[in-house]
C-alpha positions as CSV (number, residue, x, y, z in Angstrom):
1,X,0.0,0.0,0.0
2,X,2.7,2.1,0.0
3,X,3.4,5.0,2.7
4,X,0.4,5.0,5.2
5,X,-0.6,8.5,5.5
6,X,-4.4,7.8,7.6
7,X,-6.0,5.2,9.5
8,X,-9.6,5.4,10.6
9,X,-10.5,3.2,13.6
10,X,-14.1,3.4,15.1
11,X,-16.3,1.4,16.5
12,X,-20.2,2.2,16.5
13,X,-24.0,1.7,18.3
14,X,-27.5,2.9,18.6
15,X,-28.5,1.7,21.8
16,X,-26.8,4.6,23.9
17,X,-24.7,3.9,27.1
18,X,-26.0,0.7,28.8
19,X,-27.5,1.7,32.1
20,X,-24.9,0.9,34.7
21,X,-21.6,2.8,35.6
22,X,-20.4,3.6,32.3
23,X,-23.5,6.0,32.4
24,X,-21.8,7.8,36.2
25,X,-18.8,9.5,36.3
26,X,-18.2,9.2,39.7
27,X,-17.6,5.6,38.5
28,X,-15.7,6.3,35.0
29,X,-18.1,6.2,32.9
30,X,-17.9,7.7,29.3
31,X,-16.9,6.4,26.1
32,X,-13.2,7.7,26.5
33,X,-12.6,6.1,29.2
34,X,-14.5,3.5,28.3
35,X,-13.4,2.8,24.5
36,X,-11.1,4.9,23.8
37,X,-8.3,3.5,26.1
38,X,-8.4,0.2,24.3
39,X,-8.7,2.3,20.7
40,X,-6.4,4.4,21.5
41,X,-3.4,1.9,23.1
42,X,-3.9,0.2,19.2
43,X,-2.9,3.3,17.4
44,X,0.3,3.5,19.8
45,X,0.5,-0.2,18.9
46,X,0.5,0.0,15.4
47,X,2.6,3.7,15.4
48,X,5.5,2.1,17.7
49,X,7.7,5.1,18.2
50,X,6.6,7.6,16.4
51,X,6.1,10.4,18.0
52,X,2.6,12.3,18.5
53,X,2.1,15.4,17.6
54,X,-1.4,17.1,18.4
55,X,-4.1,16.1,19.4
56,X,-8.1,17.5,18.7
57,X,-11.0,16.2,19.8
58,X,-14.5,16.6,20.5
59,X,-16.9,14.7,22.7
60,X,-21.0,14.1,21.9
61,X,-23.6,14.5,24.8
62,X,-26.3,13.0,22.7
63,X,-28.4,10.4,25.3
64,X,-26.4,11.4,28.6
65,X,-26.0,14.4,29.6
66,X,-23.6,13.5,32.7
67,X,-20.9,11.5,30.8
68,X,-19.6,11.7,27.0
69,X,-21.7,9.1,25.0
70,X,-19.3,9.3,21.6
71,X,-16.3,11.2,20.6
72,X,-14.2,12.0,17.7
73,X,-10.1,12.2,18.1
74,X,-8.0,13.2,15.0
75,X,-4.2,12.3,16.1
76,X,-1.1,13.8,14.0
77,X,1.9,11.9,14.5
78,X,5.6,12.8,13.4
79,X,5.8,12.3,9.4
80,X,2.5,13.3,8.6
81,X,0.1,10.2,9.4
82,X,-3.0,11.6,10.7
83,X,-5.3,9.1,12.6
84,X,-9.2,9.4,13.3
85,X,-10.6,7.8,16.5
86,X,-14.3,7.5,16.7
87,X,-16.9,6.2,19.3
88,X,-20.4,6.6,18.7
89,X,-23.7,5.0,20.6
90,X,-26.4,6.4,18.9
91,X,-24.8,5.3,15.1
92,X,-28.0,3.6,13.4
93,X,-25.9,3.3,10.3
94,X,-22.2,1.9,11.3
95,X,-19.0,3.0,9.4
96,X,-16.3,0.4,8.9
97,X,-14.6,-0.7,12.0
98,X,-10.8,0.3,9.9
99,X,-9.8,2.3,7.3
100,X,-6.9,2.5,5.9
101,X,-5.1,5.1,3.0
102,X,-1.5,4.6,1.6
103,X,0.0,6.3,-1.6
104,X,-0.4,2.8,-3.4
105,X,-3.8,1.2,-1.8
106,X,-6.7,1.3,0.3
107,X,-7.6,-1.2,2.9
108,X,-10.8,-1.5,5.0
109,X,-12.2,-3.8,7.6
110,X,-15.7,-3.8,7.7
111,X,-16.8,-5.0,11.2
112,X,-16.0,-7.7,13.8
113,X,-15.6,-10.6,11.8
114,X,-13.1,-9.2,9.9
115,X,-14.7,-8.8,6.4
116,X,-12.8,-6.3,4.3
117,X,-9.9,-6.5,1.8
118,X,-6.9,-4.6,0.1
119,X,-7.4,-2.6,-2.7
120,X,-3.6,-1.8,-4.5
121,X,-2.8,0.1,-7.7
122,X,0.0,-1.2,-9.7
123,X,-0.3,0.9,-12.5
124,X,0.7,4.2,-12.4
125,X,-0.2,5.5,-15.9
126,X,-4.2,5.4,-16.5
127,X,-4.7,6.0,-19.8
128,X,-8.4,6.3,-21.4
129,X,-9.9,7.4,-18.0
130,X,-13.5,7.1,-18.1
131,X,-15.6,10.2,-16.6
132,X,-18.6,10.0,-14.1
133,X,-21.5,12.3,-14.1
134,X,-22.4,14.1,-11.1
135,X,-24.9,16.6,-10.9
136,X,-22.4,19.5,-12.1
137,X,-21.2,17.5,-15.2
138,X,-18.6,14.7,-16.1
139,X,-15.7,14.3,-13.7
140,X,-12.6,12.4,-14.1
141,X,-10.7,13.5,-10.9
142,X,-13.4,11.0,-8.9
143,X,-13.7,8.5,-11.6
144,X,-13.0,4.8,-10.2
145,X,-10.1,3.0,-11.3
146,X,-10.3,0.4,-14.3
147,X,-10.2,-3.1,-12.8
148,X,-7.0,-3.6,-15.3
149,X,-5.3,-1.2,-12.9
150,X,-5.8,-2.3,-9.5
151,X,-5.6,-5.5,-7.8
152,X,-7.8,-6.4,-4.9
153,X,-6.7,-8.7,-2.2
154,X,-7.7,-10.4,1.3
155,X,-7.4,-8.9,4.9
156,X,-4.6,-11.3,5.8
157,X,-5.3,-13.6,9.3
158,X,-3.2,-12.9,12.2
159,X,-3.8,-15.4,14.7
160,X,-4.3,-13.9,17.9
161,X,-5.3,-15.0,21.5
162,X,-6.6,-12.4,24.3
163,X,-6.1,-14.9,26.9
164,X,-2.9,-14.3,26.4
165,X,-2.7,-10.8,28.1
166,X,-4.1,-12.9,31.5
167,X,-1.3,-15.5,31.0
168,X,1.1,-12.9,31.0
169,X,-0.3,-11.3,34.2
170,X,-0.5,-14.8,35.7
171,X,3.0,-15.7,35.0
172,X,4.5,-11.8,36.3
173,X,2.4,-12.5,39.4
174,X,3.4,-15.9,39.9
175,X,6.9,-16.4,38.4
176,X,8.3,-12.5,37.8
177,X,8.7,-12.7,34.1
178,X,8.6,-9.3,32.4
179,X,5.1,-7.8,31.8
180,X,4.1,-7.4,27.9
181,X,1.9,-4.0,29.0
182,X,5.0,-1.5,30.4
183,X,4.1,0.9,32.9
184,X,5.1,4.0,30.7
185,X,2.6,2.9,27.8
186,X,-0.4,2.7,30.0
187,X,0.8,6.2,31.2
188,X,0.9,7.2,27.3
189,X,-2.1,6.2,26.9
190,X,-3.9,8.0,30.4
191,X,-2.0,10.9,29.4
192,X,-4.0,11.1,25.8
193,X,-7.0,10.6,27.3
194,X,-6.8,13.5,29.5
195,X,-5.5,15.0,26.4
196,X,-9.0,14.4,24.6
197,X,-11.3,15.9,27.6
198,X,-8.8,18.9,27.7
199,X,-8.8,19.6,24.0
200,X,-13.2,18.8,24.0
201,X,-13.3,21.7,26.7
202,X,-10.9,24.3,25.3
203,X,-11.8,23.6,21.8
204,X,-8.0,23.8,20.8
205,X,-6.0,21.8,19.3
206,X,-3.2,20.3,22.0
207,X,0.5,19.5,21.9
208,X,1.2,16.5,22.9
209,X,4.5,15.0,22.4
């Protein structure tokens, strides 16, 4: 796919916050707290090192008044990626859980069961590009690519087990081996989510790293 410059992860509902604590603040409730930690340790997963830049956000009030019930982040890291973090509960039409732009290909993962593919150009010359009509006239900037152009392949399968994380915590507990979560990445990831409600209120965008 070339260089990655966006990823769009979000997960959405319609039902609103489920009527327990994630509804209460005194008790963390909130979709940042409550998604966005897991959403948002995956970016720093799949970024590694690179450093993040700024941070903007904006948080939704739509069924609970007392806690966020959605939120949008839009992360800029070092090099220009730019990453979109989205929660919603009252969605009745879900966006894809992943989506992914690189200067060669497109990738997208529809929901949970991991339907989606890979869409890659290897052609760069497109000759004969054939126009679409919008309501303003023909358009070749938006035409689709010719199927001789692209090729379209599967999400690959990494195999995965969640357990794993409790083995882990098991074995540090029981035998001292080396934690796989390190302290200074679950305070990364604390940090940006203090980041998001600061930058919701102020309506600013926020350094961050």
């Amino acid at each position: 796919m070339g260089e990655i410059f966006r990823i769009e992860s979000r997960v959405h509902g319609s039902r609103g916050i489920p009527g327990d604590w994630r509804k209460e603040k005194a008790h963390g409730g909130g979709m940042v707290l409550d998604w966005g930690v897991h959403l948002f340790d995956q970016i720093f997963r799949l970024t590694g090192e690179r450093r993040l830049k700024t941070v903007y956000a904006t948080l939704t009030n739509v069924t609970n008044q007392e806690v966020d019930d959605g939120f949008t982040a839009v992360l800029r890291f070092e090099g220009g990626l730019e990453v979109l973090v989205e929660v919603g509960t009252n969605n009745f039409i879900s966006l894809p859980r992943w989506y992914v732009l690189g200067e060669n290909g497109s990738a997208v993962v529809e929901d949970w069961d991991l339907s989606g593919k890979i869409v890659k150009a290897f052609s760069e010359e497109e000759k004969e590009i054939v126009p679409v009509r919008t309501a303003a006239g023909l358009t070749k900037t938006m035409a689709p690519r010719r199927e001789d152009t692209i090729r379209v392949e599967e999400l690959p399968r990494v195999p995965g087990d969640i357990a794993d994380f409790h083995r882990n915590v098991a074995a540090v507990l029981l035998r001292g081996e080396e934690p796989a979560v390190k302290l200074p990445e679950v305070k990364r990831v604390m940090r940006l989510m203090e980041t998001v409600f600061e930058s919701a209120e102020k309506n600013h965008v926020m350094d961050f790293e």
